[in-house]
N, C-alpha and C positions, 0 to 999 in steps of 0.2 A: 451595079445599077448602070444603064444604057447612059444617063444624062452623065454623069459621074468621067463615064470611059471616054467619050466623045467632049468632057472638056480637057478631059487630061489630055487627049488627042493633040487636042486645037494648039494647047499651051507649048506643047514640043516640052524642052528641059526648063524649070521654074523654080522657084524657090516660094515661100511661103508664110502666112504669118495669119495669125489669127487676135484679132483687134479690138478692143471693146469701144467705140466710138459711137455709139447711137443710144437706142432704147435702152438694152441692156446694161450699160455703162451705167445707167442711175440704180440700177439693182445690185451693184455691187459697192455696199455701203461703206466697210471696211477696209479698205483696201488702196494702198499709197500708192497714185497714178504720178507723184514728180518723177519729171526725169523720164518716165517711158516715151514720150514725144521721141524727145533726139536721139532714143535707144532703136526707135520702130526706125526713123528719120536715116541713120548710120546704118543696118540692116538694109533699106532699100537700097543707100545712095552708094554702096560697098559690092551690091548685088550685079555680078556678070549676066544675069539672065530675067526675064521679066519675075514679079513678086505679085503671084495669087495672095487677096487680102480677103481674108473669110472675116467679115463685121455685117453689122446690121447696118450699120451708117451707109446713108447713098450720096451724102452732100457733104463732105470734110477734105479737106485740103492734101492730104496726105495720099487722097485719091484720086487727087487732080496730077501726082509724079507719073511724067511718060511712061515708062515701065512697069506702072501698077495694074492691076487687073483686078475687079474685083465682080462681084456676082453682079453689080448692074448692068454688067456686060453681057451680059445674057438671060432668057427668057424665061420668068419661074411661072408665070403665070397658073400652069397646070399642076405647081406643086405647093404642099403644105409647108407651115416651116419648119416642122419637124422633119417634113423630106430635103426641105435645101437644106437642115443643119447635116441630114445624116450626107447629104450628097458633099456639101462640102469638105467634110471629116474627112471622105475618100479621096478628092483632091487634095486636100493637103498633105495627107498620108502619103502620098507621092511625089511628094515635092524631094530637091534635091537638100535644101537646108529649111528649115523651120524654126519659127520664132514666134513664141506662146506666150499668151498673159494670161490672168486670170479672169 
């Protein structure tokens, strides 16, 4: 995907993480979030290069670290969200290191 190439572009060498901080987060019922704060937190603060954060959340603090980058950073307007998920997937997939939750 065009959108996909041209942010990996933009980013140069990046690292990665994909977040559950917004809407989604309440859909995942099960699931023990202690302790991933300062786990995401040490992941960015440890990171030599900026840190693409693939989440729904547009207003969390963790998005407020200089070095964060996340999709509010650019323009979805013209896509679904099943298109930003799949464009994000590809971004991250190219990230230099990556760091998953559930």
């Amino acid at each position: 995907m065009a959108a996909a190439r041209n942010i990996i572009h933009e980013l140069g060498s990046f690292n990665a993480a994909h977040l559950r901080l917004g809407d989604t987060l309440k859909q995942v019922l099960d699931v023990n979030f202690d302790g991933h704060t300062s786990r995401i937190e040490a992941f960015i603060s440890r990171s030599p290069r900026k840190v693409y954060v693939m989440t729904d959340a547009t207003d969390h603090p963790l998005l407020a670290i200089p070095n964060v980058i996340s999709g509010k950073n650019f323009i979805w307007e013209s896509f679904s969200r099943v298109e930003i998920g799949a464009i994000e997937q590809i971004i991250c997939a190219h990230a230099q290191e990556f760091l998953g939750f559930p």
